[in-house]
C-alpha positions in Angstrom: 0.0 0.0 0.0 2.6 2.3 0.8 4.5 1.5 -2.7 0.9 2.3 -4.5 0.7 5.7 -2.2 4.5 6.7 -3.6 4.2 5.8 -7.1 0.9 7.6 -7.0 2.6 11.0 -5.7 5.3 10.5 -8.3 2.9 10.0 -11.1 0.9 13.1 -9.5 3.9 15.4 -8.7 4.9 18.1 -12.0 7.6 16.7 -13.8 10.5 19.3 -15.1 9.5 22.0 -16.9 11.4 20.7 -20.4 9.3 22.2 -22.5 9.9 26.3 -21.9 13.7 25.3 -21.6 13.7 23.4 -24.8 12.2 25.9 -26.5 14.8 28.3 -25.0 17.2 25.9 -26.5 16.0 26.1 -30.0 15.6 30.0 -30.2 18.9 30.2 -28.9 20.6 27.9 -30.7 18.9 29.1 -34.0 20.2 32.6 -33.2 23.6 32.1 -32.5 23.9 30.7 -36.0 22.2 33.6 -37.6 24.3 36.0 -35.7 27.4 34.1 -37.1 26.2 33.7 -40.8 25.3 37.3 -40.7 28.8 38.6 -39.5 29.6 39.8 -42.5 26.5 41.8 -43.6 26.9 45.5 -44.1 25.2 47.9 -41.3 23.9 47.2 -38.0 22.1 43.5 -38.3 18.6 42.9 -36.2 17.4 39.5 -35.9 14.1 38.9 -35.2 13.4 35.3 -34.5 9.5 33.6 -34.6 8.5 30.8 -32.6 6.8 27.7 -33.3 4.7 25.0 -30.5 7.7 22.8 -29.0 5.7 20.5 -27.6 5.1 18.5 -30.2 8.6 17.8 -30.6 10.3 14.8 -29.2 12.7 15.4 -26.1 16.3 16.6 -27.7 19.7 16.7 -26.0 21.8 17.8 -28.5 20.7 20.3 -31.2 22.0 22.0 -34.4 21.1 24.8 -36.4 21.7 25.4 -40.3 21.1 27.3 -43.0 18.1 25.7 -45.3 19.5 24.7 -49.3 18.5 28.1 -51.1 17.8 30.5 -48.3 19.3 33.4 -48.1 19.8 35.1 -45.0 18.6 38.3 -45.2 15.1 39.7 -44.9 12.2 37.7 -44.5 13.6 34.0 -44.4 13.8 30.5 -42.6 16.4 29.2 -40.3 16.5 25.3 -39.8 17.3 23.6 -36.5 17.5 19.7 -36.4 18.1 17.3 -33.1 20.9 15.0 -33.1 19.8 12.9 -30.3 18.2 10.8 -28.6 15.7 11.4 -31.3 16.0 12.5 -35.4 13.9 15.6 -36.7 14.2 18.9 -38.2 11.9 22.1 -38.2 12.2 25.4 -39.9 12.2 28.5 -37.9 10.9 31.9 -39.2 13.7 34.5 -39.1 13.4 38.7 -40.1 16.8 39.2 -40.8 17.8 43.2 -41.2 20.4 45.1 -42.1 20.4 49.3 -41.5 23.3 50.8 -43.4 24.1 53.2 -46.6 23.6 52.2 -50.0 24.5 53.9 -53.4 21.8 55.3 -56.0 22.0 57.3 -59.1 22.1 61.0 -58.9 21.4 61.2 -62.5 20.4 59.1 -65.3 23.8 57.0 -66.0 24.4 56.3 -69.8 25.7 52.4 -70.7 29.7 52.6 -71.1 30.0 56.0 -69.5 32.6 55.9 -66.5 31.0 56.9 -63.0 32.3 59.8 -61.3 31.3 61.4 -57.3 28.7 63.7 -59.1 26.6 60.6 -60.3 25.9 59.1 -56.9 24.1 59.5 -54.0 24.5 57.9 -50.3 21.3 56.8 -48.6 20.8 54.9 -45.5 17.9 52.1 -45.0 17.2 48.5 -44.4 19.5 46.9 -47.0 17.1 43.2 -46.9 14.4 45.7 -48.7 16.9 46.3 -51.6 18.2 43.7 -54.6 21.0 40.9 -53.7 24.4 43.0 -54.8 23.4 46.4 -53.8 27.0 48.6 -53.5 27.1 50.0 -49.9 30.6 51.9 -50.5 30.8 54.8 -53.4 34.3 53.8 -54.0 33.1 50.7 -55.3 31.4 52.0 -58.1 33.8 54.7 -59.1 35.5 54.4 -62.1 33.4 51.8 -63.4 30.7 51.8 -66.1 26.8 50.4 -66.2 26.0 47.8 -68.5 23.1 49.6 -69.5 21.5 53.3 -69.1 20.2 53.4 -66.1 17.3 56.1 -64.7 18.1 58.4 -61.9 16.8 57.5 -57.8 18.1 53.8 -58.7 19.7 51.6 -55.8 23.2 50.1 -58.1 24.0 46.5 -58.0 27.3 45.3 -58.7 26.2 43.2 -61.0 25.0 46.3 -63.2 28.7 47.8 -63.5 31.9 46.8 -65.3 35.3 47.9 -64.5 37.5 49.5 -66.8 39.8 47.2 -68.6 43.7 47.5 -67.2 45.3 44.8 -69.3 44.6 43.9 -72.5 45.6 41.2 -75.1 48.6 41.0 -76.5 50.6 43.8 -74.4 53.4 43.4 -72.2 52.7 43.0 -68.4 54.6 43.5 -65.0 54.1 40.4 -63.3 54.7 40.6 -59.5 55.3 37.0 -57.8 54.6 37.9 -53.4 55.0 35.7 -51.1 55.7 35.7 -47.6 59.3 37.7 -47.2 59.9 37.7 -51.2 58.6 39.7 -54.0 59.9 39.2 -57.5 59.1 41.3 -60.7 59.3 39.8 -64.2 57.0 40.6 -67.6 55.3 38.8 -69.6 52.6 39.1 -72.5 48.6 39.0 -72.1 47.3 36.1 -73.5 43.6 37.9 -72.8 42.1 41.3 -71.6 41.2 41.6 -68.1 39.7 44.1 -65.6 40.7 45.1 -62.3 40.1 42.4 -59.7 40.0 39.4 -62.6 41.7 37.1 -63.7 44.7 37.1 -66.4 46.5 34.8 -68.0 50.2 36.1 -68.9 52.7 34.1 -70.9 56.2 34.8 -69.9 59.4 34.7 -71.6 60.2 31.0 -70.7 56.8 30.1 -72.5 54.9 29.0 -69.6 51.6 30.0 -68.7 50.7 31.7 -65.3 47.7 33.2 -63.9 47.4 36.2 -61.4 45.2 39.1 -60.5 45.2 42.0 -62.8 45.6 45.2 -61.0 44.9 48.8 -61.3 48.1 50.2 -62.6 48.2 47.3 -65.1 50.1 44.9 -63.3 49.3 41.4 -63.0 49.8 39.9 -59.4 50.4 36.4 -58.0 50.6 35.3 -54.8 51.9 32.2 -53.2 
């Protein structure tokens, strides 16, 4: 009888409270990825994560959060969590994902092929996940360079719209710099192809072989080992 009575005031008696902490667990572990994914992000980042009903998830010890095949992380998005153990499953976690900072528009309408100068941009600041993928955040970055096509005035520039200025270009002969760590060695070559600043060029030197090294602004190529 008195076994019955303590079983009975086991049975009766509230078990841990697993649930609010689980679901601690989850929002927690789901934003510390975010946060770390989103290091990189222009601006000041706020995360604002959703919530979903944890009880109907099995009991999980050991969870892990990842970024779902496609999503970006930025605006309005999804952030996956799965348990490792003692039981399998996965759930997806709505995430708002922003990111205040400046962003570059047109001043004027920009004509296709014309280099950019200061007087053809505008700053602006606002919620970059509201604007394309690509937007440029720093003027510098779009200096120099020239749209792809005419573009209207009041417009938010991706890089993706502008194309810098060739800097080598087939046939020439190139300064190749070879850096590495305590060396640098200077040697020419000739352009087997054009190239812009930033890309990739393939320079043939004297010897005959082949290498391939950043092109850089003064019309140098660069390699680094």
């Amino acid at each position: 009888m008195r076994l019955f009575r303590y079983l009975l005031l086991l049975f009766l008696l509230p078990g841990p409270a697993t649930a609010a902490t689980d679901l601690d667990l989850l929002l927690d572990t789901a934003e510390r990825h975010v946060r770390l994914q989103t290091q990189g992000l222009p601006g000041k980042v706020s995360i604002t994560l959703g919530t979903l009903d944890s009880k109907r998830l099995p009991p999980c010890s050991a969870l892990e959060a990842f970024t779902p095949s496609g999503a970006r992380l930025l605006g309005k998005t999804h952030v996956g969590v799965r348990c490792l153990t003692p039981n399998t499953w996965s759930v997806l976690l709505p995430v708002q994902i922003s990111a205040f900072g400046h962003y570059v528009t047109s001043a004027r309408p920009l004509l296709a092929g014309q280099p950019i100068q200061a007087g053809d941009l505008n700053v602006l600041s606002g919620d970059l996940s509201t604007l394309p993928t690509g937007v440029v955040t720093d003027p510098a970055a779009a200096l120099g360079k020239t749209p792809r096509n005419s573009l209207a005035a009041g417009l938010p520039l991706r890089a993706d719209q502008l194309i810098a200025p060739i800097v080598i270009h087939q046939g020439q002969t190139v300064r190749v710099i070879s850096k590495g760590e305590g060396f640098s060695v200077a040697s020419e070559g000739k352009a087997l192809s054009s190239a812009a600043e930033g890309q990739i060029a393939q320079i043939r030197m004297a010897s005959g072989q082949t290498v391939s090294g950043v092109a850089r602004a003064n019309g140098s190529v660069e390699i680094a080992f």
